[in-house]
C-alpha positions in Angstrom: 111.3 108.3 115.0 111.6 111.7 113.8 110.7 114.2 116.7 109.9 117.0 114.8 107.2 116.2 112.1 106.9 119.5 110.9 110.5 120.3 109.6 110.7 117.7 107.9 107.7 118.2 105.8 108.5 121.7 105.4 111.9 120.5 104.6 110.3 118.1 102.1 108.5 120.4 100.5 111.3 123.2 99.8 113.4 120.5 98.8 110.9 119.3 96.0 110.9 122.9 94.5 114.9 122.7 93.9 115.9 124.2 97.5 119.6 122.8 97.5 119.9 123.7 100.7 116.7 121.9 102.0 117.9 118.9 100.5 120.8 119.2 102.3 119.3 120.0 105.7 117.0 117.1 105.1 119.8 114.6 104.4 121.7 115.9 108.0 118.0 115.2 109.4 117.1 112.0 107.8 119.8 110.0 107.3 120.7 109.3 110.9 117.2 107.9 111.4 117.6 106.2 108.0 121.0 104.4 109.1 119.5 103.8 112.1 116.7 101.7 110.6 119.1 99.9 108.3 121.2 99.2 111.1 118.6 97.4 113.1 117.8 95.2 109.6 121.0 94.4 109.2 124.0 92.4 111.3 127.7 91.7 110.6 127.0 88.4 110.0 126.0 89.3 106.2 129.2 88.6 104.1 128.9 90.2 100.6 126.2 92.2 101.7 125.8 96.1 101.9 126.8 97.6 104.9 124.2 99.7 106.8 126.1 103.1 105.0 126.0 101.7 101.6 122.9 100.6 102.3 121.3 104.4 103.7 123.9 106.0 100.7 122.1 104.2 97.8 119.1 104.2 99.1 119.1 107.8 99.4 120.8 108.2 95.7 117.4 106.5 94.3 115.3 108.3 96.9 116.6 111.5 95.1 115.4 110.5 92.2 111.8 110.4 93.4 111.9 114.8 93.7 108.7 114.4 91.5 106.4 112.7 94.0 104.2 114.6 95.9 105.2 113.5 100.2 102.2 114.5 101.9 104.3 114.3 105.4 107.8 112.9 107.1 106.0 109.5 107.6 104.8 109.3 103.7 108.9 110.0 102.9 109.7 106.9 105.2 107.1 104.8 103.4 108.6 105.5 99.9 112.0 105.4 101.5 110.5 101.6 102.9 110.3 100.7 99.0 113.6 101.9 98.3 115.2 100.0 100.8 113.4 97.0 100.0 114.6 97.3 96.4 118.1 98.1 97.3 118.2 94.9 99.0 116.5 92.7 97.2 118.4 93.6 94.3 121.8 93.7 95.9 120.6 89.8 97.2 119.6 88.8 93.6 123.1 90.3 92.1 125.1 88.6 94.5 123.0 85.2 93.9 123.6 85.9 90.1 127.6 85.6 91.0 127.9 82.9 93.0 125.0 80.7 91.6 123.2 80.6 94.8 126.1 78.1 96.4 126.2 79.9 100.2 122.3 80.8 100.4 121.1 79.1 103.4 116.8 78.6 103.6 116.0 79.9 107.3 112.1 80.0 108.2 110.3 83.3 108.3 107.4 82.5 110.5 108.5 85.0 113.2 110.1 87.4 111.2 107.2 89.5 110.5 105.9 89.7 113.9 109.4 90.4 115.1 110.1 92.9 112.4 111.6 95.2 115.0 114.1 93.6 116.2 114.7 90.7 113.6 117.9 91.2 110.9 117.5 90.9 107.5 120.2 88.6 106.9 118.6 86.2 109.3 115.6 85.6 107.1 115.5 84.5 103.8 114.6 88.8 102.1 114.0 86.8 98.5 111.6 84.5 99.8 110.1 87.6 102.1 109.9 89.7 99.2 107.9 87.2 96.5 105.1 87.1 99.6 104.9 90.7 99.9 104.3 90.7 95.9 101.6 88.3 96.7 99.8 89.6 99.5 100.2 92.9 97.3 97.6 91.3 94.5 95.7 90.0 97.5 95.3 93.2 100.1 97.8 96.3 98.9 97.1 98.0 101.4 98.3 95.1 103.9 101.2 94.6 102.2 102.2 98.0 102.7 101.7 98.2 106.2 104.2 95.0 106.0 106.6 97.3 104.2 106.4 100.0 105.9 106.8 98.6 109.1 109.7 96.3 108.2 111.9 98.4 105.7 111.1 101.6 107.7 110.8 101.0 111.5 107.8 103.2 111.4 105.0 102.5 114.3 101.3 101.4 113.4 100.2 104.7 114.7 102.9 106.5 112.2 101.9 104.3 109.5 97.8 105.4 110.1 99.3 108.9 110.1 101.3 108.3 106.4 98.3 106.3 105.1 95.5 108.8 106.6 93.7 105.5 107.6 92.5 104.5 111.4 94.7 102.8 113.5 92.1 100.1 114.1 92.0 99.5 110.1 96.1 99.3 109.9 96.1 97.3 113.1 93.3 94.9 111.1 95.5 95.0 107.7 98.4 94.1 110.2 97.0 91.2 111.4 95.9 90.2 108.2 99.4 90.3 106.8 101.2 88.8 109.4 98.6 85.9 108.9 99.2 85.7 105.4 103.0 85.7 105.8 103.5 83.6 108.3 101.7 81.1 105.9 103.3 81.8 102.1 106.7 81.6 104.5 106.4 78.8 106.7 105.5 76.9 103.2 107.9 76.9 100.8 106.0 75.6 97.9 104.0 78.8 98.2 106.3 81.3 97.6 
């Protein structure tokens, strides 16, 4: 994703003291990979929705906000930046549901959209649906249901997210597994959800 790990932390760190121009040496490095992820989650087909810049600008706006946290590394950035995509989203979805009463949403299943995370747009799945079972598989196994998130709202690679989680790769593989299973069930069932 990000070829060089260390900048970016270092980068991370100055710009959590109040180094103005980390934070803008960080935004020249991230964003690209940023737009690039949204870009892959996203296809013209989405009318209404966020483009993939006003999608990367306002996620960024609210991942400013998070200074305060403490990112261990790049990848930890790109699992909070995960969240804050997810929220963008979901709440851009629920807004635009709010104005037109639901009357264009169209149900689509989600039973391979986790597996195919990489290469799957979000506006081809159902992201309301997707996000009630990540809240559930979050009071099941959390730490599944961010691997889930990390993985589909950041791009990043099970080995990146055993690096950002400082758990085995064998353990994230396992929560992997476990959520795709879990998924692929509250999804393909609608009464679940």
């Amino acid at each position: 994703m990000l070829s060089n790990r260390t900048d970016v932390t270092q980068l991370l760190a100055r710009w959590r003291e109040g180094d103005a121009g980390a934070e803008s040496t960080l935004m020249q490095t991230v964003y690209p990979v940023l737009k690039q992820i949204a870009a892959q989650r996203m296809s013209d087909r989405s009318a209404g929705a966020y483009s993939v810049t006003e999608l990367v600008n306002e996620s960024y706006v609210r991942l400013r906000d998070q200074r305060e946290l403490q990112f261990a590394n790049r990848a930890h950035f790109f699992a909070i930046s995960a969240r804050i995509i997810r929220r963008v989203l979901i709440d851009q979805i629920r807004e635009r549901s709010a104005e037109k009463r639901g009357s264009d949403w169209e149900h689509v299943s989600l039973s391979h959209a986790v597996e195919e995370s990489d290469r799957k747009p979000l506006d081809a799945i159902d992201l309301l649906a997707l996000d009630q079972a990540i809240t559930q598989l979050e009071a099941v196994q959390s730490r599944a249901a961010q691997v889930v998130e990390m993985r589909y709202f950041s791009g990043l690679t099970l080995e990146e997210v055993a690096d950002a989680t400082g758990r085995s790769l064998t353990t994230v593989k396992r929560d992997w597994q476990f959520a795709v299973a879990f998924l692929h069930d509250r999804l393909s069932d609608p009464a679940a959800t």
